[in-house]
Every structure is written in structure tokens, then in C-alpha cells.
C-alpha positions in Angstrom: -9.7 26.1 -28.9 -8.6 23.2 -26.6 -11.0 21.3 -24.5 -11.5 21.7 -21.2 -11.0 18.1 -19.1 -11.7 18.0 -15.1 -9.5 15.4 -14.0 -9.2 14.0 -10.0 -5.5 14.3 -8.8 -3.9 12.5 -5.7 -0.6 12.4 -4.4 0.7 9.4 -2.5 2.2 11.4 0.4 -1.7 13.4 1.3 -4.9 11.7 2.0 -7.0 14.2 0.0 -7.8 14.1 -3.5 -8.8 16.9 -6.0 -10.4 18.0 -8.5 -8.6 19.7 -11.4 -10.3 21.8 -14.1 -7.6 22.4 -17.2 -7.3 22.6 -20.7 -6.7 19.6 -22.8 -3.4 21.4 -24.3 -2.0 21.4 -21.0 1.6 19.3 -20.1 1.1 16.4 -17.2 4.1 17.8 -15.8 2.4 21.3 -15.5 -0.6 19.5 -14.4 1.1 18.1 -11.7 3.0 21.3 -10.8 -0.1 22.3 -10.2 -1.3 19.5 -7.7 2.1 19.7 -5.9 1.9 23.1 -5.1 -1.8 22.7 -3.7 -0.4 19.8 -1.4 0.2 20.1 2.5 3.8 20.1 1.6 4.4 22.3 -1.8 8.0 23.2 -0.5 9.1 19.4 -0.9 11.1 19.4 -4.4 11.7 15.8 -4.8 11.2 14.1 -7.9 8.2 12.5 -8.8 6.4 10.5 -11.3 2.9 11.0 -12.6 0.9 7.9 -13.2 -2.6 6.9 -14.5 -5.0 5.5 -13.1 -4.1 1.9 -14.8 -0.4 2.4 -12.9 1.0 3.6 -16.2 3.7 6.4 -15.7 3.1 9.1 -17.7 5.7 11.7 -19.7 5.9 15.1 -18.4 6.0 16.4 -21.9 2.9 15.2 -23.3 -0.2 17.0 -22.8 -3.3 15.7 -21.3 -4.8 14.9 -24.1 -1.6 13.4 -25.9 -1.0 10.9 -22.4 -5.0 9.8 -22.7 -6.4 11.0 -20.0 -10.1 12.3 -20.4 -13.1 13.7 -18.8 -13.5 11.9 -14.8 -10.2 10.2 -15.4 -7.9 9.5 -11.6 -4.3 10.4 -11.8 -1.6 10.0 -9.0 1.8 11.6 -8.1 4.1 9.7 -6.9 5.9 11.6 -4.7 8.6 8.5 -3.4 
């Protein structure tokens, strides 16, 4: 059975932030599906980039656990 990780998630077009309770197995780029569609703006497609809290971008494909991020850890979409 996978882990379960709360992880904070904020986007770089909204001033709030939140908190994200998930399964360790999960993909960043379902993870930040996720945050999108929580957003003021869930409509807006554009492309975007996840990133670490270090600035790192992070691959879609990889699951949370796979890109390093743990328990408490900040992430950011970048929704340029």
C-alpha cells in the first residue's frame, strides 16, 4: 500500500496556497491537475511546469515519490 504524503501546492498566477493530501504512487502531473482545477481559473489550459521547492522542474510522469517530494514538502505550478 502506497504512502500517503500531504504536500502544499501553489500556483504562480493565485495568491493562495494549499494543502494536498495524496498517495505517494501518484503522477506530479496528476497532482497538479489536481491543483489547477482547484484554482480561481481551472478553465485556463495553458501549459505549465511543476517545480520544487529548490526551483527544480519536475517530470509529469514520475510519481511523487519517484520526483522526491516528501511529507511538508512546497511545490509550485508555473502557470507562464
Amino acid at each position: 500500500m502506497p504512502a500517503v504524503v500531504y504536500l502544499f501546492g501553489f500556483m504562480s498566477d493565485d495568491f493562495l496556497g494549499r494543502v494536498l493530501v495524496t498517495p505517494s504512487e501518484q503522477t506530479v502531473g496528476r497532482l497538479a491537475e489536481q491543483l489547477v482545477s482547484w484554482g480561481w481559473n481551472p478553465e485556463r489550459r495553458a501549459r505549465y511546469r511543476v517545480l520544487n521547492e529548490a526551483g527544480t522542474v519536475l517530470d509529469p510522469a514520475l510519481t511523487i515519490a519517484q520526483a522526491g517530494l516528501s511529507n511538508g514538502d512546497i511545490f509550485t505550478i508555473d502557470r507562464g
